[in-house]
C-alpha positions in Angstrom: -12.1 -157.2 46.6 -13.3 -153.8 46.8 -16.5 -152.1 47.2 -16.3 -150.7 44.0 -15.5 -153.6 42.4 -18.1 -155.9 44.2 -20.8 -153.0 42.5 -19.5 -153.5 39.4 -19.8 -156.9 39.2 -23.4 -157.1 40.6 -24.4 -154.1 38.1 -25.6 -155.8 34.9 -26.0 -153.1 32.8 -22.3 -151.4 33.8 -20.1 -151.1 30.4 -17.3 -153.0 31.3 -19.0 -155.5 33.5 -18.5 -158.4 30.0 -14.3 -157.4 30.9 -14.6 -158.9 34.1 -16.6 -161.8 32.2 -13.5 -163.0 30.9 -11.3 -163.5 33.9 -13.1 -167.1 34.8 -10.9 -170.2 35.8 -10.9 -171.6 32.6 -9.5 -168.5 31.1 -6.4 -168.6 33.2 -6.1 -171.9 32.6 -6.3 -171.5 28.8 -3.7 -167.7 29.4 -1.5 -170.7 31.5 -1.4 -172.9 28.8 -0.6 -170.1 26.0 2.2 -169.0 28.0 3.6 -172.3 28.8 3.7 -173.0 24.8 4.6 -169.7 24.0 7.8 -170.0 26.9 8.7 -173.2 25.2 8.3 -172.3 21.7 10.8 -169.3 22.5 13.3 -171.6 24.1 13.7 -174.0 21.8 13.9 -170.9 18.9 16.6 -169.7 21.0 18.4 -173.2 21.0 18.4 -173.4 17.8 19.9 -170.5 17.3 22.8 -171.0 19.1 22.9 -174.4 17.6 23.6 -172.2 14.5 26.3 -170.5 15.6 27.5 -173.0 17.3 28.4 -174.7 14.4 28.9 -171.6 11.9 32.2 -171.1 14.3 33.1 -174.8 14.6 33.1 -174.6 10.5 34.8 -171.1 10.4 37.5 -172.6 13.0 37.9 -176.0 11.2 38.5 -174.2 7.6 41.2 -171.7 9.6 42.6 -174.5 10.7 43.0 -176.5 7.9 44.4 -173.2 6.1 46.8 -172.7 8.3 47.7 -176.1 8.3 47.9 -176.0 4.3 50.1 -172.9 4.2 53.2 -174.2 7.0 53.3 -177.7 5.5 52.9 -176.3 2.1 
């Protein structure tokens, strides 16, 4: 840590000295959680999105198939 720094955070009445207030262990804990649920929120969002596709193409490919099925028997 600096010397600056070290003032800063002995220096009560400095204006951003309440900033530094917030970097305690429990708020990296809480900023570790967020991020955690935040990652896996995104992830399975993701998933799901592909699951989409995933079968908009498996439908798109079955219906071409069928059609093309339908027009050389037919």
């Amino acid at each position: 840590m600096s010397a600056r720094t070290e003032k800063i955070l002995k220096d009560d009445t400095y204006p951003a000295r309440k900033y530094f207030d917030f970097f305690t262990p429990r708020a990296y804990t809480i900023m570790v959680v967020v991020v955690i649920v935040v990652v896996v929120v995104a992830v399975m969002i993701a998933v799901a999105v592909v699951a989409v596709v995933v079968a908009v193409v498996a439908v798109v490919v079955v219906v071409v198939v069928v059609a093309v099925v339908v027009v050389v028997v037919v």
